[in-house]
Residue frames as qw, qx, qy, qz and C-alpha x, y, z in Angstrom:
[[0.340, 0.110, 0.284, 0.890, -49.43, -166.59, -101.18],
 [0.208, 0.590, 0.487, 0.610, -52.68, -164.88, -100.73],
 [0.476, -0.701, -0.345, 0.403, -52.26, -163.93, -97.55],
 [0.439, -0.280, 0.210, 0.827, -49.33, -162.00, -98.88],
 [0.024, 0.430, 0.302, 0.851, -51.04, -159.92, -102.00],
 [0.266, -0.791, -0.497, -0.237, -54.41, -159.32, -99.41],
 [0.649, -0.590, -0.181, 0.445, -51.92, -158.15, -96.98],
 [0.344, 0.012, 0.377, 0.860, -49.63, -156.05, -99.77],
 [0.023, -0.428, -0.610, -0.666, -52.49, -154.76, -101.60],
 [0.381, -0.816, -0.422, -0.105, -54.50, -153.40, -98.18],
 [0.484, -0.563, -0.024, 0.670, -51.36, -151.64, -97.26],
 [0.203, 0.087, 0.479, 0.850, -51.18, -150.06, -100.68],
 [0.089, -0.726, -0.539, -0.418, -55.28, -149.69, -100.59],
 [0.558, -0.531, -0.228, 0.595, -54.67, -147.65, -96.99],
 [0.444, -0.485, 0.063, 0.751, -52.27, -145.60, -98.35],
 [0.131, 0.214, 0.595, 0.764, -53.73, -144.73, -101.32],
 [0.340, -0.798, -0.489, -0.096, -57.47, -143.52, -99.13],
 [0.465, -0.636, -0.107, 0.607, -54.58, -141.35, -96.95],
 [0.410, -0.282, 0.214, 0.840, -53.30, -139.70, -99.83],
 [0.128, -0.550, -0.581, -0.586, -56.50, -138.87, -101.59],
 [0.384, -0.764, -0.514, 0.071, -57.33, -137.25, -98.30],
 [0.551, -0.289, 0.167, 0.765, -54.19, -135.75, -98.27],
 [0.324, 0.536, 0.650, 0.430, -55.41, -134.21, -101.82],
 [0.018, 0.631, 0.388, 0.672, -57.76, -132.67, -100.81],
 [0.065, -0.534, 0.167, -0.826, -56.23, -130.92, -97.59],
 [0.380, -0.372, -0.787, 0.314, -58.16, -132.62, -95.37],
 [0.106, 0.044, -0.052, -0.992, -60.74, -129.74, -95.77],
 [0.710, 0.104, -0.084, -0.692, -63.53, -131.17, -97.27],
 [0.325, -0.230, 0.908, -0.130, -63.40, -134.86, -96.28],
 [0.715, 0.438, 0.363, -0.406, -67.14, -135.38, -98.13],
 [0.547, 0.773, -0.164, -0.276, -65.52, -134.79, -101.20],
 [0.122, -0.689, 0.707, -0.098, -63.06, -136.81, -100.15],
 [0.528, 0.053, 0.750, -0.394, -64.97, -139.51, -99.12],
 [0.676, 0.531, 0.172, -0.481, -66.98, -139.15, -102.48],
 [0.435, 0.658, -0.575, -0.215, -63.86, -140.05, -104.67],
 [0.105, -0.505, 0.853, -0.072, -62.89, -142.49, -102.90],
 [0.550, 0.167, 0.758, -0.308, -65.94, -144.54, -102.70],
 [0.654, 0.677, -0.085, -0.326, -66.49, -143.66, -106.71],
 [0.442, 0.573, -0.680, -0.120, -63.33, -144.71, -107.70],
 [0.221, -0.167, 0.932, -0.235, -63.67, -147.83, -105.49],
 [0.709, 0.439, 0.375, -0.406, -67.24, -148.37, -106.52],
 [0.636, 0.637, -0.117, -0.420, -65.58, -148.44, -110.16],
 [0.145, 0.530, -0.821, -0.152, -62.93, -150.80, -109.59],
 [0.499, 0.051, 0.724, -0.473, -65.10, -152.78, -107.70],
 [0.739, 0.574, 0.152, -0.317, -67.53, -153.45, -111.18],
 [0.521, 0.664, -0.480, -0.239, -64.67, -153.54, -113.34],
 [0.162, -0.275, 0.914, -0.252, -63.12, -156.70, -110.90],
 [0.625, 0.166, 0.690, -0.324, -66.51, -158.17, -110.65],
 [0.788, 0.509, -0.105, -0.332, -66.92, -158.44, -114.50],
 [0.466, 0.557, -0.687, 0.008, -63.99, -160.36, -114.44],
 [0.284, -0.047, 0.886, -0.363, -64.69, -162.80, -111.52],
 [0.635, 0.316, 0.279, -0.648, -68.00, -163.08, -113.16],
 [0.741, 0.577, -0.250, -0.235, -66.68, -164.26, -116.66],
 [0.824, -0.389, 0.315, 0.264, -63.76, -166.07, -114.59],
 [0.598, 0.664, -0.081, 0.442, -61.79, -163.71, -117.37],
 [0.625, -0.695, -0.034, 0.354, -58.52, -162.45, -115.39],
 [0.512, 0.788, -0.269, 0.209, -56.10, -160.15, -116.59],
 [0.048, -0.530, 0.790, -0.304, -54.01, -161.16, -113.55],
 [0.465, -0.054, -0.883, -0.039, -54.01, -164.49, -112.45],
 [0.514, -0.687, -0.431, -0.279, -57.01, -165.16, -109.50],
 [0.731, -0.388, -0.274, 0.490, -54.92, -164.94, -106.32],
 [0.302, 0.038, 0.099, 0.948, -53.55, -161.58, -107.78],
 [0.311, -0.455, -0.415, -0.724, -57.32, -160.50, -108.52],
 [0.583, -0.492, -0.630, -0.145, -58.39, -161.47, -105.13],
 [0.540, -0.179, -0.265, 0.779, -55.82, -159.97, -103.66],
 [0.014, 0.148, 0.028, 0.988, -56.70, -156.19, -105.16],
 [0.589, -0.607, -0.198, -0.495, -61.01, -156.78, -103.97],
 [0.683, -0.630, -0.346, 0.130, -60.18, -157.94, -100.46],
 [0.608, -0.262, -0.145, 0.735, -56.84, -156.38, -99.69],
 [0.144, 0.094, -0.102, 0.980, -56.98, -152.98, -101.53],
 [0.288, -0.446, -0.408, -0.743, -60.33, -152.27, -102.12],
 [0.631, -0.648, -0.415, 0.100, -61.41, -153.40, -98.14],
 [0.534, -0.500, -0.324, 0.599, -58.99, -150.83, -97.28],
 [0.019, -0.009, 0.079, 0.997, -59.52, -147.87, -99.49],
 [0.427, -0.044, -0.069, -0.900, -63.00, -148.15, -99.55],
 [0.335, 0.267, 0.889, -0.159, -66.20, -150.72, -97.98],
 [0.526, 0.500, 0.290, -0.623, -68.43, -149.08, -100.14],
 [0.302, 0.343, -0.832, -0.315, -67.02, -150.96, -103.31],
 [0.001, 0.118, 0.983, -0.141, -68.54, -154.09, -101.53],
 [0.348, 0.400, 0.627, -0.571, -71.66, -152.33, -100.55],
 [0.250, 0.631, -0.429, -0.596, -71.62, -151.48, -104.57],
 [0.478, 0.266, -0.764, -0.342, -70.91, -154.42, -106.23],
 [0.136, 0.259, 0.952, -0.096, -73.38, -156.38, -104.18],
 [0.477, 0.438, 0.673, -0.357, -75.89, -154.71, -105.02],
 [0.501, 0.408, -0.518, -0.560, -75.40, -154.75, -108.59],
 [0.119, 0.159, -0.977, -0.073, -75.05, -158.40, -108.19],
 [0.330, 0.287, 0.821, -0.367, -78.53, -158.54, -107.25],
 [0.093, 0.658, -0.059, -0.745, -79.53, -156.12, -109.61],
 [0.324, 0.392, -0.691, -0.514, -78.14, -158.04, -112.46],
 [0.010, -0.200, -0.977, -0.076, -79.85, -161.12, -111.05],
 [0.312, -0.327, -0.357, -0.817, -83.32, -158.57, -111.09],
 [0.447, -0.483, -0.615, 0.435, -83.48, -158.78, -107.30],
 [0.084, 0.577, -0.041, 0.811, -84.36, -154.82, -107.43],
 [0.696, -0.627, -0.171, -0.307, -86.31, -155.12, -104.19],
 [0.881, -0.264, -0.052, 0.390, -83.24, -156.95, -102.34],
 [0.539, 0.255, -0.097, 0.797, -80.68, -154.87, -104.15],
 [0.056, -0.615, 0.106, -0.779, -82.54, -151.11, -102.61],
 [0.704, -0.668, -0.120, -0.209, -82.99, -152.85, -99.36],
 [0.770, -0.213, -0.087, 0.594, -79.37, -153.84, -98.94],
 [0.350, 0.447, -0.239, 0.788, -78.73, -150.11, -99.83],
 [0.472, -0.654, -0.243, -0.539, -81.46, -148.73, -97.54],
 [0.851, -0.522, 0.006, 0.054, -80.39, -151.07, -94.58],
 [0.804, 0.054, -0.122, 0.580, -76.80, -150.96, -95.02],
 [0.054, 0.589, 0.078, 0.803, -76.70, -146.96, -95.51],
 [0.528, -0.691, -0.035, -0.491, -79.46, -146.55, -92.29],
 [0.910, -0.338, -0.227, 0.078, -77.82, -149.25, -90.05],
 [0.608, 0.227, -0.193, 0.736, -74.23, -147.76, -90.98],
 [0.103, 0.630, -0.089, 0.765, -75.19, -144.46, -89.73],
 [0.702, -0.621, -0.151, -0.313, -77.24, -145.79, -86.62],
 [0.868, -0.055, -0.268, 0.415, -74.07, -147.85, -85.82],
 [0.432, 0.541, -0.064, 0.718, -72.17, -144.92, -86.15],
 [0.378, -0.694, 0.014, -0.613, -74.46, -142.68, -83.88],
 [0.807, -0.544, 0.099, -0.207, -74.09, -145.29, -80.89],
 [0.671, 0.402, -0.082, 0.617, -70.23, -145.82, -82.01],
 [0.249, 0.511, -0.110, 0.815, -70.00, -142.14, -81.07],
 [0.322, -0.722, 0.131, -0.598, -72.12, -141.91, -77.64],
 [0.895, -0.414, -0.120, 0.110, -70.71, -144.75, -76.33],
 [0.610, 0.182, -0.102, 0.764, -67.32, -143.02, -76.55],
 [0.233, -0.599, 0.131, -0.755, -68.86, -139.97, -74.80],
 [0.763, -0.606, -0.154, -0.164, -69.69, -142.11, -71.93]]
């Protein structure tokens, strides 16, 4: 069965990143981009206090379903978020601004060589 909600719930997370782009016109994609990764960044915390406290308002399988399925498709930065709070709260500051640092620099480097190997 959880195949099914991750699978439901990343078709719903999808479409819900398309239509927030949609929004806003597909003009200003930053701004785009910003909401999405806020408003993922905030479900993202509000989920993890509840996996944390093993408090569910939906049963786990339903909760797992909306962090891997939607939230891995409307937004990775939720993940890149709510780990490093998780370190954060465990007072790993050092760990937590290197996972942004290195995730952030690596993502873009990736990107850059992403984009001239497709020029080749």
């Amino acid at each position: 069965m959880l195949v099914i909600y991750i699978s439901g719930f990343a078709a719903i997370g999808a479409l819900s990143r398309w239509g927030i782009y949609r929004l806003f016109n597909e003009g200003n994609i930053f701004l785009a981009t910003l909401a999405v990764n806020l408003a993922g960044s905030f479900v993202a915390g509000f989920m993890l206090h509840q996996f944390m406290r093993n408090e569910f308002i939906l049963n786990k399988e339903v909760h797992l379903g909306l962090v891997i399925g939607f939230l891995g498709a409307f937004t990775t930065f939720s993940a890149l978020s709510a780990d490093s709070l998780k370190l954060i709260m465990s007072n790993q500051w050092w760990l937590a601004g290197g996972n942004v640092i290195f995730q952030t620099l690596f993502g873009i480097v990736a990107c850059y060589l992403g984009f001239r190997l497709s020029a080749i």
